[in-house]
N, CA, C and O of each residue as an XYZ file, in Angstrom:
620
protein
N     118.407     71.731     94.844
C     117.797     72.089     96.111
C     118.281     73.492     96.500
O     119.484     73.753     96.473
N     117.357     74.402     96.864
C     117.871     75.732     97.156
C     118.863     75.877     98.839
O     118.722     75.051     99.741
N     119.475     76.658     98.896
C     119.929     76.537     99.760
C     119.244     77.576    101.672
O     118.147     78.076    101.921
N     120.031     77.515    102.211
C     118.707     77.694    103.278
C     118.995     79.226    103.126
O     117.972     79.858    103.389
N     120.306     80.231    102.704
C     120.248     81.659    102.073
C     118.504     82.087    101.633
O     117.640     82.781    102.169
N     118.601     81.004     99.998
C     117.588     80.783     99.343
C     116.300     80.720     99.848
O     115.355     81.423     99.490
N     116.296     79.883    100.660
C     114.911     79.729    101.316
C     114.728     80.833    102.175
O     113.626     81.298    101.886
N     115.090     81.297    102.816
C     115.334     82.704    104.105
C     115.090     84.084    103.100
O     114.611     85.158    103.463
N     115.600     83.688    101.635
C     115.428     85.041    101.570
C     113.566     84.896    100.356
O     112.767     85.715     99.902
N     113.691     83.570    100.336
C     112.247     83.405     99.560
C     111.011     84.051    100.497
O     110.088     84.832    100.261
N     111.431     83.388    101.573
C     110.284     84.060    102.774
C     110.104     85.466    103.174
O     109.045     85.793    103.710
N     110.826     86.133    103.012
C     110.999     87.387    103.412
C     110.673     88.167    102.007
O     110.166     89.283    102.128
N     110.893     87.733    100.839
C     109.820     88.057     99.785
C     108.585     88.118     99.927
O     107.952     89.173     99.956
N     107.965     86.653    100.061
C     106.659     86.398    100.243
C     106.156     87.403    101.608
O     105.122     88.016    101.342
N     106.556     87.599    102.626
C     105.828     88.372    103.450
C     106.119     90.186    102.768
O     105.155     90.894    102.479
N     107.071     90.506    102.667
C     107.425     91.526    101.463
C     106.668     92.257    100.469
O     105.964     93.253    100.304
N     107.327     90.950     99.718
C     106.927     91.441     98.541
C     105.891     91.421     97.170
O     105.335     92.255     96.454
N     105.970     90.272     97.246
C     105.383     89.489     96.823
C     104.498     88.465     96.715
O     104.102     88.060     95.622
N     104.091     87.930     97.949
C     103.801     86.475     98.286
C     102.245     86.328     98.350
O     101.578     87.300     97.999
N     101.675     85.301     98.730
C     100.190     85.350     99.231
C     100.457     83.787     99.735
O      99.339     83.292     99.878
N     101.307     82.973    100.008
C     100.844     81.681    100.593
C     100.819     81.626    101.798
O     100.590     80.446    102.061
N     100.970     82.505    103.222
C     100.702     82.353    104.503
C      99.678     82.876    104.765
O      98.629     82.334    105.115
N     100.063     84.785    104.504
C      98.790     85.367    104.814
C      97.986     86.128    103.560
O      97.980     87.359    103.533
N      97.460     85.529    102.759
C      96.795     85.749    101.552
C      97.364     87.487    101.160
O      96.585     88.364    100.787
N      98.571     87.650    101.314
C      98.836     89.381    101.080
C     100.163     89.379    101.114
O     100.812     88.337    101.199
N     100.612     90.391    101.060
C     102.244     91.189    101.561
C     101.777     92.532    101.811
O     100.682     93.072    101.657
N     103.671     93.204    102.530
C     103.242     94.249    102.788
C     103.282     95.479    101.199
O     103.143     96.682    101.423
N     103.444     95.072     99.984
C     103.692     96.039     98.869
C     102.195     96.105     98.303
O     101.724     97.018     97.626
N     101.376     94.617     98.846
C     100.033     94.785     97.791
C      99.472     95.796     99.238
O      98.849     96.783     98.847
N      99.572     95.721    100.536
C      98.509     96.284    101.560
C      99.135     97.728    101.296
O      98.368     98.666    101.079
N     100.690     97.946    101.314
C     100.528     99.526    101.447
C     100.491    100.543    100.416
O     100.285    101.715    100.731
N     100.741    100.067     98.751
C     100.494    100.639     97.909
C      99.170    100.346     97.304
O      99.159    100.380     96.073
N      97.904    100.028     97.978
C      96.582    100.065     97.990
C      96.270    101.215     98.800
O      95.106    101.616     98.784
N      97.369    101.973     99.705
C      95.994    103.142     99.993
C      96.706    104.265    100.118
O      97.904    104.107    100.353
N      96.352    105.215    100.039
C      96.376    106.892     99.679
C      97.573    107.000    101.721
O      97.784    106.103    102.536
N      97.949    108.309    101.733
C      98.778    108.916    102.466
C      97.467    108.983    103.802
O      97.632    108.507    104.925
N      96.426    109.561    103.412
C      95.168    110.142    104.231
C      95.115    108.794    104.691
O      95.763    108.633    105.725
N      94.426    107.550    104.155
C      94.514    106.237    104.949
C      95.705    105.868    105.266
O      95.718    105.387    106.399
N      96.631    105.879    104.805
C      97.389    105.373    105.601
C      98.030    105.876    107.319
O      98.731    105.378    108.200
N      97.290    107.128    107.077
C      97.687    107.970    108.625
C      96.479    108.095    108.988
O      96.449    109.193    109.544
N      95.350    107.600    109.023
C      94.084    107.371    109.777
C      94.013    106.424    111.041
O      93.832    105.207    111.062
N      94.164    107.125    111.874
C      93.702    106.366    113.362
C      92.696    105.638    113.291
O      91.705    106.056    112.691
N      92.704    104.186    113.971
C      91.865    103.640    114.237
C      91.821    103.413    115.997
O      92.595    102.717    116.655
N      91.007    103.990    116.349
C      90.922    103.856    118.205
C      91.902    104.336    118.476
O      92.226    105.496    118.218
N      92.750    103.252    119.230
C      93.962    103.625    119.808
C      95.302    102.550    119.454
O      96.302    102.390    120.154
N      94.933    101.787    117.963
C      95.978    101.227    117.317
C      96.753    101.940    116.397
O      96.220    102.827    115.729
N      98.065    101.643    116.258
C      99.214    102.472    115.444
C      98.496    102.529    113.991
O      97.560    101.747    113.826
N      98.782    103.214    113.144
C      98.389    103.645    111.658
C      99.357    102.510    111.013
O     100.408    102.000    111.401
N      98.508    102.328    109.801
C      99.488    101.429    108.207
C     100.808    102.633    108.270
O     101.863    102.025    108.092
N     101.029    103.968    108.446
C     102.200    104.041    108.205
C     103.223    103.762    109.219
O     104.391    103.422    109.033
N     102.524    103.983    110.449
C     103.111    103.448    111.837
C     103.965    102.839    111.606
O     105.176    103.027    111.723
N     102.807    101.257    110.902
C     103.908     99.922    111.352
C     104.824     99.850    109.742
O     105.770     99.068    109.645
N     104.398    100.783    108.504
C     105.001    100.517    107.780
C     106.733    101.078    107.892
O     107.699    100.478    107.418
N     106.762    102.442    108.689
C     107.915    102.426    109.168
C     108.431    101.808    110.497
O     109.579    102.055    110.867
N     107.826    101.223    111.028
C     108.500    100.322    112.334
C     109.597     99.300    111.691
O     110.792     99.182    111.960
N     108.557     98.405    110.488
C     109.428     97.628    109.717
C     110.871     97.992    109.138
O     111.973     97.467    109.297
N     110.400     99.183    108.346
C     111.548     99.540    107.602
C     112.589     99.940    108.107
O     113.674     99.956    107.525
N     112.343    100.379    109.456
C     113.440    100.839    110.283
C     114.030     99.536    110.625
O     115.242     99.640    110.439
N     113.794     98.600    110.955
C     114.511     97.305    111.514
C     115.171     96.462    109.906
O     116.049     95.602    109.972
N     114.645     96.849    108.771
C     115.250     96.502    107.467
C     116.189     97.463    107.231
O     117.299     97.190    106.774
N     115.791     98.695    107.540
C     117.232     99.706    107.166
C     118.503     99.206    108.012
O     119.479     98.837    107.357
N     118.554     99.173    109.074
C     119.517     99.284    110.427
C     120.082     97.973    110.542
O     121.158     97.801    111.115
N     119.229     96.762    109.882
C     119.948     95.602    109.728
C     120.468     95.492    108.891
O     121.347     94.630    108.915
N     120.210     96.490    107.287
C     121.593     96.106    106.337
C     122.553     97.098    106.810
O     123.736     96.965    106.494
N     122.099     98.275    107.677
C     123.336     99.086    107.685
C     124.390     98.170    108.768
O     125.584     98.430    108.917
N     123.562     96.920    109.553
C     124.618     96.068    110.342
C     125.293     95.248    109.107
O     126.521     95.282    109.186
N     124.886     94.643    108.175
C     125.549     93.917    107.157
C     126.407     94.347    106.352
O     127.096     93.643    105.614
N     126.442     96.073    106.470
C     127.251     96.448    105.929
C     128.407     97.316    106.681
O     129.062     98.131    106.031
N     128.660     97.095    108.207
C     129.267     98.024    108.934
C     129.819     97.060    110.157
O     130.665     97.492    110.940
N     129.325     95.829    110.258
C     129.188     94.615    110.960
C     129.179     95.563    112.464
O     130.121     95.461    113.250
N     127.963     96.508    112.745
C     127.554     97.110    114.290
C     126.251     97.507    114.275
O     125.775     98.097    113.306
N     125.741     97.291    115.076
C     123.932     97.641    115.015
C     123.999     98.697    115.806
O     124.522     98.903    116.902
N     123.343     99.370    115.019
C     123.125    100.697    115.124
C     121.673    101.474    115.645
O     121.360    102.657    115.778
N     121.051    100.337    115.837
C     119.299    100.855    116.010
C     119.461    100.476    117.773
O     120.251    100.054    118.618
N     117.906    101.043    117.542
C     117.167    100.920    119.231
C     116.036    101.103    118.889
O     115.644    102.060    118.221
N     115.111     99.831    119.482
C     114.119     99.545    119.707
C     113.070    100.658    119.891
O     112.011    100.664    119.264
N     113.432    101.623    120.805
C     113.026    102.904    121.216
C     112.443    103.839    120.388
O     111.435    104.448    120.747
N     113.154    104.082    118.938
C     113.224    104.551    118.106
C     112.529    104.393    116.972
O     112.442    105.237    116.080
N     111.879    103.004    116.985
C     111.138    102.055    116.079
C     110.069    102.781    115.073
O     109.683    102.633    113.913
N     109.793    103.710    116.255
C     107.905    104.455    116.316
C     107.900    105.325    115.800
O     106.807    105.857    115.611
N     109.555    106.186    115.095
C     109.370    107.379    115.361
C     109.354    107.891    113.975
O     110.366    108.432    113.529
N     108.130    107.747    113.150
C     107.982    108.153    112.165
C     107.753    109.654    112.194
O     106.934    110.287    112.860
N     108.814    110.158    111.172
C     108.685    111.504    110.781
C     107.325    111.781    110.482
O     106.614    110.776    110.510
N     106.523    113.272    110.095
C     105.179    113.592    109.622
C     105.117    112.697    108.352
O     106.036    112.238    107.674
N     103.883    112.589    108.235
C     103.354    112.041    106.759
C     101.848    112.972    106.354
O     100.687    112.613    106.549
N     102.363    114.309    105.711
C     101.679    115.242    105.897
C     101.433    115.501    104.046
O     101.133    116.668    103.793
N     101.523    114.619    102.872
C     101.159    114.450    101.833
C     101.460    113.368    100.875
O     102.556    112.831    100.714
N     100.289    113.098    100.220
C     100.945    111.911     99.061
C     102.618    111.503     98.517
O     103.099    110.412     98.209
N     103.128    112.659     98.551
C     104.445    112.381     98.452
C     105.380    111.932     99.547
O     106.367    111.247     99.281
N     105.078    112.316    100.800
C     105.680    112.165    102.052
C     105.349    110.181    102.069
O     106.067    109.227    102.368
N     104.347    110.266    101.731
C     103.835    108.598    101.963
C     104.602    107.909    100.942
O     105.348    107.002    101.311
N     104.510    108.277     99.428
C     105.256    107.874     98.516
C     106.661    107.286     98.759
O     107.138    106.157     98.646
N     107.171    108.573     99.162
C     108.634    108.422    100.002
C     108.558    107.010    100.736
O     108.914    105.973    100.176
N     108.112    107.054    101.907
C     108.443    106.035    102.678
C     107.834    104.634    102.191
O     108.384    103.708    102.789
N     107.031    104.285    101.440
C     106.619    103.097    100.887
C     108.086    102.727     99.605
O     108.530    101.592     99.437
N     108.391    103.464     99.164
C     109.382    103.012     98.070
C     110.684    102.707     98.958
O     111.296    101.639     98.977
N     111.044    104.118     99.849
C     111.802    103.506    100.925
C     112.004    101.867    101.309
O     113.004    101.152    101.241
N     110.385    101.538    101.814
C     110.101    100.131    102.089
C     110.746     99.428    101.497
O     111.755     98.776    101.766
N     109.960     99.593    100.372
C     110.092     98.383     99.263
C     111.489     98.177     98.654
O     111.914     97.067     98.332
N     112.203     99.380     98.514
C     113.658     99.405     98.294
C     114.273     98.497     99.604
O     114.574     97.364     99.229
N     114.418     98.631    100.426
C     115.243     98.419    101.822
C     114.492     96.752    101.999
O     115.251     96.022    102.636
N     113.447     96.189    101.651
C     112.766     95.207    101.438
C     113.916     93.955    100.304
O     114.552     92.912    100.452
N     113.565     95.026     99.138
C     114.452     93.692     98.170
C     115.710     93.746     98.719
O     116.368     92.709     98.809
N     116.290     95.157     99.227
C     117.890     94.544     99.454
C     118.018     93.919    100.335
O     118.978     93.160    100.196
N     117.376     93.792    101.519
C     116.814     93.076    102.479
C     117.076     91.793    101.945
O     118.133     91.353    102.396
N     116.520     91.034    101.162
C     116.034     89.551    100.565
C     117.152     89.739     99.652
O     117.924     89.123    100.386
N     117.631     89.953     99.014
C     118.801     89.874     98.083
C     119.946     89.895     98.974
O     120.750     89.005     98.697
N     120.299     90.678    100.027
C     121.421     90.407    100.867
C     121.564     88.716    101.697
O     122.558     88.010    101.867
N     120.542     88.566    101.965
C     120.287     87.571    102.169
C     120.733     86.152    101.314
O     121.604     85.289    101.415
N     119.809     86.400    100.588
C     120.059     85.368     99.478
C     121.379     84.661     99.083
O     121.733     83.494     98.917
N     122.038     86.079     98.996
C     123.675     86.112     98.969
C     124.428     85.536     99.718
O     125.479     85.043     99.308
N     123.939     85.465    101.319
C     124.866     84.847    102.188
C     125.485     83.425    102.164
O     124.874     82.357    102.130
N     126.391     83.566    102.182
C     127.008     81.377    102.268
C     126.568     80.869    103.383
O     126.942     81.495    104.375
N     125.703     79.677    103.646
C     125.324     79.597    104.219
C     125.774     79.529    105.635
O     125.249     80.143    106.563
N     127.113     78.472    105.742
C     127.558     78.945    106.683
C     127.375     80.156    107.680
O     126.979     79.841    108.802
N     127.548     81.169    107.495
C     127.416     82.396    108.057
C     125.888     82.269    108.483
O     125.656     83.319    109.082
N     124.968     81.651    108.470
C     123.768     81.754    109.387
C     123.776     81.027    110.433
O     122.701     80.924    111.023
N     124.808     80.403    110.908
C     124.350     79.750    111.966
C     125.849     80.216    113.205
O     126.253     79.516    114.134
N     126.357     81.528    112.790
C     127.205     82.314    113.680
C     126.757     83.319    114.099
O     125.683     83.751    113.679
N     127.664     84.104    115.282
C     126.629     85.056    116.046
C     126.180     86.262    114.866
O     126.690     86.379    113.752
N     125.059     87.127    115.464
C     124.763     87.839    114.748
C     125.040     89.489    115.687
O     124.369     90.040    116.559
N     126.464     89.906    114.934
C     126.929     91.011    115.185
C     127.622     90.664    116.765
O     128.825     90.815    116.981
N     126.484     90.100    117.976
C     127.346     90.010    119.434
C     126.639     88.668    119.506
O     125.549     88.441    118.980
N     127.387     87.767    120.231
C     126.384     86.478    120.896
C     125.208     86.682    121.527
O     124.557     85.655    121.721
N     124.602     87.988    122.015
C     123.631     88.033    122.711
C     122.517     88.171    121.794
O     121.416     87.872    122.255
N     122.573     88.536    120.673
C     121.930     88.490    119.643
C     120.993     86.924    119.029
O     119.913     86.655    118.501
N     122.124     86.275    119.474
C     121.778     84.926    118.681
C     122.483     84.764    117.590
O     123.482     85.451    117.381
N     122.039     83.793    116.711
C     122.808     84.008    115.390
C     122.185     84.200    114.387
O     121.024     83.808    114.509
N     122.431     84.667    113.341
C     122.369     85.398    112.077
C     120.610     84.936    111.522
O     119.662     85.667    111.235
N     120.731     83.482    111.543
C     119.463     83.088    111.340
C     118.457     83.039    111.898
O     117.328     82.961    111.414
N     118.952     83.104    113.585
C     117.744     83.505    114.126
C     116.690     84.842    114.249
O     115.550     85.089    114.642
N     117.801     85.497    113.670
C     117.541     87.240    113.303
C     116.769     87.127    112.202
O     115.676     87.677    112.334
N     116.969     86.572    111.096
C     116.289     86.439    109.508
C     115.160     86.245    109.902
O     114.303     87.079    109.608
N     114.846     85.218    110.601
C     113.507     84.475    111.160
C     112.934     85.068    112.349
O     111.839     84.590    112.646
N     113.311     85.850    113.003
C     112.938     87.160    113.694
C     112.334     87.999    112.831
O     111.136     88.205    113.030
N     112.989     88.673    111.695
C     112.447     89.981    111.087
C     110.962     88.713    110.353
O     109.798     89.104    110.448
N     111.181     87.689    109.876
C     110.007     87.392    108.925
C     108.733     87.130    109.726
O     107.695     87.120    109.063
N     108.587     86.808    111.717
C     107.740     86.647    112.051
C     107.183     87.502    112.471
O     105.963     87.410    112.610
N     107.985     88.844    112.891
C     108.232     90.305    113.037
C     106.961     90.947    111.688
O     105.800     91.334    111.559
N     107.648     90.806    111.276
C     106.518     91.077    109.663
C     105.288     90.953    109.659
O     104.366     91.767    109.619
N     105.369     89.286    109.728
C     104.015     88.524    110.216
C     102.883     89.468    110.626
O     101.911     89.986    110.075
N     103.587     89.457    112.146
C     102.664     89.752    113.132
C     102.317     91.085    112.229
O     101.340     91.007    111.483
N     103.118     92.370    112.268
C     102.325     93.488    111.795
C     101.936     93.514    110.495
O     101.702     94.669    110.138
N     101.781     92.745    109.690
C     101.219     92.425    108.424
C      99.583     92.482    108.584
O      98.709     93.149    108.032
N      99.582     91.524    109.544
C      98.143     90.892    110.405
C      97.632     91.973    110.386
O      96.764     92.097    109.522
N      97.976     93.497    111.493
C      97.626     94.289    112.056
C      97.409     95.488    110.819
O      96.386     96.170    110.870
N      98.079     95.641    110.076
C      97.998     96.132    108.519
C      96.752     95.878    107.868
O      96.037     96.753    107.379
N      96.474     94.439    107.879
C      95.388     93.903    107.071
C      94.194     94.683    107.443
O      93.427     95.486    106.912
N      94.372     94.076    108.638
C      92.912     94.096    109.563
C      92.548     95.828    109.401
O      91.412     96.051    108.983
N      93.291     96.873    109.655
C      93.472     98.259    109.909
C      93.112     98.772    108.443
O      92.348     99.726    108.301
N      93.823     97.949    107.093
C      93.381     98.630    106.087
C      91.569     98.488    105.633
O      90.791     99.266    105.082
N      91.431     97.078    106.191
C      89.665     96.763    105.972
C      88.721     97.906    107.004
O      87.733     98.603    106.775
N      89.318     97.754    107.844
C      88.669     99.050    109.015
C      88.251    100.119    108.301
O      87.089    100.514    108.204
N      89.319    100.630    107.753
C      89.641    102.444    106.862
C      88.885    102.547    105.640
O      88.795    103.571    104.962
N      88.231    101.195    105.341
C      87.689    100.825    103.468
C      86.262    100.807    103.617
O      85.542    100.600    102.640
């Protein structure tokens, strides 16, 4: 039987990396399907695929840099604030970014004894550890959704 590490970090694959059993996708098949130009194409007045692709990554970076520094270091504030994405390579960059900060993401995870998920995470006000895991995967979710929908728009 896998353990709940295991399972926590299976899920966060599947929305990731890999997966298709919730929402028939992840975020590696939606954002390495489209060019730098779509991916920074406005639609109305919703955020761009690179928008939310760095919103994510910023909350995957800043949470291993908490796993590895045991202090959170981000703000919410900050989420949005994607540098230019002003050529194929600039986009390149930040999708591998992703996807890098993604597996270690799910591999740090994986790793944990389980124990340690059900203690605070970094301060008590936080919650604990697991409720954070399961934060970032519904977190995902939701802008996965908004990904989807935005890349069919642009096609």
């Amino acid at each position: 039987m896998p353990s709940r590490s295991q399972i926590m970090s299976n899920r966060l694959k599947e929305v990731l990396l890999d997966g298709t059993w919730i929402a028939n996708t992840n975020y590696k098949t939606q954002i390495t399907s489209v060019n730098w130009q779509q991916a920074t194409q406005k639609v109305g007045d919703l955020n761009t695929i690179a928008d939310l692709t760095y919103h994510i990554n910023y909350y995957l970076s800043g949470l291993l840099s908490a796993f590895e520094k045991g202090k959170l270091e981000i703000s919410d504030k900050y989420s949005f604030d994607l540098p230019p994405i002003s050529s194929q390579a600039d986009w390149d960059k930040l999708v591998s970014n992703f996807l890098n900060n993604a597996q270690q993401f799910a591999d740090w995870v994986e790793q944990m004894n389980d124990s340690v998920l059900d203690q605070p995470f970094i301060d008590e006000r936080y919650g604990t550890l697991l409720r954070n895991i399961e934060g970032v995967i519904e977190h995902s979710y939701y802008h996965l959704g908004q990904i989807s929908l935005i890349n069919k728009m642009i096609k």
